[in-house]
C-alpha positions in Angstrom: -19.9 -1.3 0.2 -17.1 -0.2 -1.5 -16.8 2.9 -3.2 -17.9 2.3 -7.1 -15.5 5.3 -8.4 -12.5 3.6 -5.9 -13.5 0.4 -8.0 -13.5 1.6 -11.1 -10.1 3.1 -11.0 -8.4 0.2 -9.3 -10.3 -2.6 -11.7 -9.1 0.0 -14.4 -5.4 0.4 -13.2 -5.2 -3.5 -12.9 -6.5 -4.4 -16.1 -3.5 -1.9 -17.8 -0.7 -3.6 -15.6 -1.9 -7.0 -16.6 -2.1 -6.3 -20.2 1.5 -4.4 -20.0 2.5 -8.0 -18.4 4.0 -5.9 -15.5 1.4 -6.2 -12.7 3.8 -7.4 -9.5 6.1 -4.2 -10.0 3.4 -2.1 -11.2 1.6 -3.1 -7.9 4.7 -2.6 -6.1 5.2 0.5 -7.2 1.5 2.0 -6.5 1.4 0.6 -3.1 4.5 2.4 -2.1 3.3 5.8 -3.9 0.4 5.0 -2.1 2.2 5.5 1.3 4.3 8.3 0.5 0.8 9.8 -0.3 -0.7 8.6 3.1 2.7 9.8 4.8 3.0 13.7 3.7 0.2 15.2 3.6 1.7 17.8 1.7 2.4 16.2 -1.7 -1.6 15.0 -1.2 -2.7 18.0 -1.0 -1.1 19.2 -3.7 -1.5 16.6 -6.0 -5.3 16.9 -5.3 -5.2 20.6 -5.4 -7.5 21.8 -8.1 -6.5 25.2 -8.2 -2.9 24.2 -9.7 -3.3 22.9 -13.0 -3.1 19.6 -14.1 -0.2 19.6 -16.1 2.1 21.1 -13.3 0.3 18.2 -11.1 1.1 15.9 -13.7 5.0 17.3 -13.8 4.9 16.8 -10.1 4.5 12.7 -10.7 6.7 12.9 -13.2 10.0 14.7 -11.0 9.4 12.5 -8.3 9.1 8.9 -9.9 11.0 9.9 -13.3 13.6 6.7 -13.7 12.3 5.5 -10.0 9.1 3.9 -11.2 8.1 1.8 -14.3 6.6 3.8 -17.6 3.5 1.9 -16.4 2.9 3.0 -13.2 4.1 6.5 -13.7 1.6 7.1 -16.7 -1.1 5.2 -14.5 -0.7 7.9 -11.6 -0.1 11.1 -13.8 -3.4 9.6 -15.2 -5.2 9.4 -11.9 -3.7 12.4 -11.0 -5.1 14.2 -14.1 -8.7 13.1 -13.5 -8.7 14.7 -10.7 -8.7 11.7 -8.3 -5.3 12.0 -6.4 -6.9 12.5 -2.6 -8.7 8.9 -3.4 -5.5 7.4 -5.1 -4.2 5.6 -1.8 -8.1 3.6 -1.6 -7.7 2.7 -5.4 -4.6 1.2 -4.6 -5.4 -0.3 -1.6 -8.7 -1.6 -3.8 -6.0 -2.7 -6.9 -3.7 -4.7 -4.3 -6.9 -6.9 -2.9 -8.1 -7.3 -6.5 -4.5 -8.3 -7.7 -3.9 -10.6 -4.4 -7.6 -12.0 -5.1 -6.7 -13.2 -8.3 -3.9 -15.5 -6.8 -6.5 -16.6 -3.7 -4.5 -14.8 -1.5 -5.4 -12.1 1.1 -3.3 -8.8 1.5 -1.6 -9.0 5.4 0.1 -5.1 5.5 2.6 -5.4 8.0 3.9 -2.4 10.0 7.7 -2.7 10.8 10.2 -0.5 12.1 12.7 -1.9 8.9 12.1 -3.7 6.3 11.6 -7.2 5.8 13.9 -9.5 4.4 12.6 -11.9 1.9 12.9 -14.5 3.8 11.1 -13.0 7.0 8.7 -12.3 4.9 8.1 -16.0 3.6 7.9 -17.0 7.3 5.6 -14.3 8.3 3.2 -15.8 5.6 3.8 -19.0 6.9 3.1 -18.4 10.5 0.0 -15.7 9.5 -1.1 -18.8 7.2 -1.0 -21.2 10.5 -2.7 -18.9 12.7 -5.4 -17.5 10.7 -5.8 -20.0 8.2 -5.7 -17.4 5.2 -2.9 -17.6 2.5 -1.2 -14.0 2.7 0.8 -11.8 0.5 3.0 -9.5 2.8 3.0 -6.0 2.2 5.7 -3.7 3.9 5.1 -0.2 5.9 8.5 1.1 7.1 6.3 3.0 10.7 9.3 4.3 12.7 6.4 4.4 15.7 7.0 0.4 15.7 9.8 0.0 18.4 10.7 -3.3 17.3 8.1 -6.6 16.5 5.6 -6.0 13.9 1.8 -5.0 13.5 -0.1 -7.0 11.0 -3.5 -6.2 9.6 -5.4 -8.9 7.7 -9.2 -7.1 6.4 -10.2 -6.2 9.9 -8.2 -8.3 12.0 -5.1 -6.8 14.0 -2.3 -9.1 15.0 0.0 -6.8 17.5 3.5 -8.2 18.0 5.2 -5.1 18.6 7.9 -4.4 21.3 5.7 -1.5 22.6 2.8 -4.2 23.1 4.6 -6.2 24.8 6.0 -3.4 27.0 2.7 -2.3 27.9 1.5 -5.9 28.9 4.2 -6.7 31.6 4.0 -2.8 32.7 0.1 -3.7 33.2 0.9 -6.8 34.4 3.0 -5.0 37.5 0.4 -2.9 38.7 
């Protein structure tokens, strides 16, 4: 079961970005914070650092998405960051993204790649995820360096692996 305080925050942080009429950039936005989190532990740890107080935390948010990020998402961070809840903000807005996705029937597919996705590779990604799982997807980007070439999708639980380095290691298996 999910965590209620995880919920909480994301149902709260989608419920502002709807209201502000902003919720595809403000979702945006988050999820790429979110991964800048995930991806330097550093700035975690000292956004969730107790010891330094809140307002220089706060500043923190502020230097690094000042005129990068919507008003929105910047004040909804500082505010998450304020309550004390910056280790858990990746899971709130991994929780916000599946909320927002659920609201248009669609399941979140997060898609590793070594670059990003054009829009159009992203429209037939969704297409052929659609024909092979069945689900209707919205396609969220990770730029992974560790991705030779191909992609890695995750749908919930399920992994699809179409990544150069897969495919590398199946015909080196399939010489032995």
């Amino acid at each position: 079961m999910a965590d209620p305080t995880v919920s909480g925050y994301a149902d709260a942080l989608f419920a502002v970005a709807v209201a502000e009429g902003d919720l595809a950039t403000v979702e945006d936005e988050l999820f790429r914070f979110a991964q800048a989190l995930r991806s330097d532990g550093e700035l975690c740890s000292t956004l969730a650092d107790q010891s330094v107080p809140v307002s220089r935390r706060q500043q923190v948010v502020e230097d690094l998405l000042g005129g990068k990020a919507s008003a929105t998402t910047t004040a909804l961070i500082s505010m998450v960051v304020g309550a004390g809840r910056a280790a858990e903000l990746p899971a709130i807005v991994d929780a916000l993204v599946e909320r927002s996705a659920a609201s248009r029937n669609k399941a979140v597919a997060t898609v590793r790649s070594a670059v990003d996705l054009t829009a159009d590779q992203r429209d037939r990604l969704a297409a052929a995820i659609n024909t092979r799982t069945g689900k209707a997807v919205e396609i969220k980007v990770v730029i992974d360096p560790t991705v030779l070439g191909g992609v890695v999708t995750e749908i919930g639980d399920d992994i699809i692996d179409g990544s150069v380095r897969r495919r590398l290691n199946q015909l080196r298996e399939s010489f032995r």
